[in-house]
Phi, psi and omega in degrees: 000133185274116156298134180278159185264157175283151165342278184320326212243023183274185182266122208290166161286180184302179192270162172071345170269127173260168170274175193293344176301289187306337188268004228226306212259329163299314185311309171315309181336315212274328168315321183288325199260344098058085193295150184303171181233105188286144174256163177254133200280133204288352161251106162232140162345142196191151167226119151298086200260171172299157200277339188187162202195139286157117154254072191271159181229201153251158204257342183227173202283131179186154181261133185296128152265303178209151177239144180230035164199148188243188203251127165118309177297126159280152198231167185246133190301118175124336187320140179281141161255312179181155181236163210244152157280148175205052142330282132002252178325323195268324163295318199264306150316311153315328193288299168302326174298320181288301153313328150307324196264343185309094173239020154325278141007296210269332171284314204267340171288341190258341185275326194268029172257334162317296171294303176299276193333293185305273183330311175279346174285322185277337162298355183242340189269315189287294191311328187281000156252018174070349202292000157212184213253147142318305167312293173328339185280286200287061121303304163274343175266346186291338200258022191245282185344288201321299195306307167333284240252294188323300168332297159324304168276352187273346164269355158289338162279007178283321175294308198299341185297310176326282181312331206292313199292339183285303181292006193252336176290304181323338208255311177288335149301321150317342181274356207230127178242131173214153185312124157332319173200164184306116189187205181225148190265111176283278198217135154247110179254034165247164180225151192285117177071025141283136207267184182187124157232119162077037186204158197241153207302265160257163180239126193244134151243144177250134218238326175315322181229143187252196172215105186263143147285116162227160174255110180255137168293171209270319169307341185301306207301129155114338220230339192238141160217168169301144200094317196300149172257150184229168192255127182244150188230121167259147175258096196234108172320140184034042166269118174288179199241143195239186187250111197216141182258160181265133193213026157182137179247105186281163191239005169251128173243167202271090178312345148319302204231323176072060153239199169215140183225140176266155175241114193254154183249103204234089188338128180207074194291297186298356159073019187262359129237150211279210208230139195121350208269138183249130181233181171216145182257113171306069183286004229258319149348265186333270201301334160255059160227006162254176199296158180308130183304172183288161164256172204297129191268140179119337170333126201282109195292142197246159180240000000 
């Protein structure tokens, strides 16, 4: 019976062939000496906030009279929120409205501009027939002056009485709080015959386009552009994963963590989902749909 051979000692291949282990292990070579390559992960962690959020207040010091909107309501841009007393104010605009409107005044200066005109045509027609005096003359026209000039001021107070009814409106507008914009009453911290200085009514969120905040790892940049769509999964039982575009990109990134962060715009017309919301962003689209990374430089080249 043939003694078997040691390890070392089986029978080699032909001159010129390599075996399949070695030949195994050259293809591998260049991958192994190669540097990694980080991957970045195709889901990441997102938060859904309001596209913008409001603090309204009043622009002047007032006791609440009435409120017409509640925590919880959507509201319309332009919409009454709550009104202020404005007695005061609403007096003093009447007022100024009446003085505007006085055009009593303004008819009887201009008929006695009428008169002083006749009277001086006829002072002048009397003088080219010697039939009065000089002096008579320049009489009736210093009083044709006179009326003029009464006429000029009394429509310059109409104007300024005009401007007065504009600022007294501005001013009973300030007492009227009304929404900024289309949205939802976040919080109302006003109460009926509570004063408020410097403090704000209410809180307006915009809720129609949301705004998701996301954090990219550092593999991303470069791999992303504005415009692009990405798939957002909010975490809502039976919240469907919706489509939101990216529309900033930061350009300073956090050496900390050696990410970046994005912001997307995630259409929500139908208002059915709310804002607060923790998601996750599919980046994984996006990036292999911009262009390809540089390849790794440095590699080992194989013969």
């Amino acid at each position: 019976m043939p003694m078997p051979l040691p390890p070392t000692m089986h029978a080699r291949p032909r001159r010129g062939a390599l075996p399949g282990l070695a030949l195994l292990a050259a293809l591998l070579a260049p991958a192994s000496q190669a540097q990694p390559v980080q991957q970045a992960p195709q889901a990441l962690a997102c938060l859904i906030q309001p596209a913008q959020v409001a603090e309204v207040g009043s622009a002047v010091i007032g006791v609440v009279q009435t409120l017409q909107a509640d925590r919880g309501d959507r509201v319309r841009r332009g919409q009454v929120l709550a009104t202020l007393r404005s007695d005061v104010e609403r007096a003093s605009a009447e007022a100024a409205q009446s003085r505007a409107g006085s055009l009593g005044e303004l008819r009887g200066a201009v008929a006695a501009l009428e008169l002083a005109e006749l009277r001086r045509d006829r002072a002048r027609s009397l003088k080219d027939e010697n039939f009065v005096s000089a002096q008579a003359l320049e009489q009736a026209e210093a009083e044709f002056r006179v009326a003029r000039e009464r006429v000029a001021q009394v429509r310059e107070a109409l104007r300024t009485a005009t401007h007065e009814v504009g600022t007294s409106e501005a001013q009973l507008a300030q007492r009227t709080l009304r929404a900024p914009f289309d949205g939802v009453v976040v919080e109302r911290y006003a109460n009926l015959g509570e004063r408020f200085e410097e403090k704000a009514l209410f809180r307006i969120a915009a809720v129609a386009t949301l705004r998701v905040e996301v954090v990219a790892p550092l593999p991303l940049f470069g791999q992303l552009q504005p415009g692009q769509k990405i798939q957002v999964t909010p975490e809502l039982p039976g919240a469907a994963v919706r489509t939101a575009s990216i529309v900033q990109i930061d350009q300073v990134l956090d050496p900390a963590s050696n990410t970046f962060r994005l912001r997307l715009d995630l259409p929500n017309a139908d208002g059915k989902l709310p804002a607060g919301l923790r998601c996750r962003a599919d980046l994984g689209g996006a990036a292999q749909a911009a262009p390809p990374a540089a390849p790794v430089i440095g590699a080992a080249s194989t013969r």
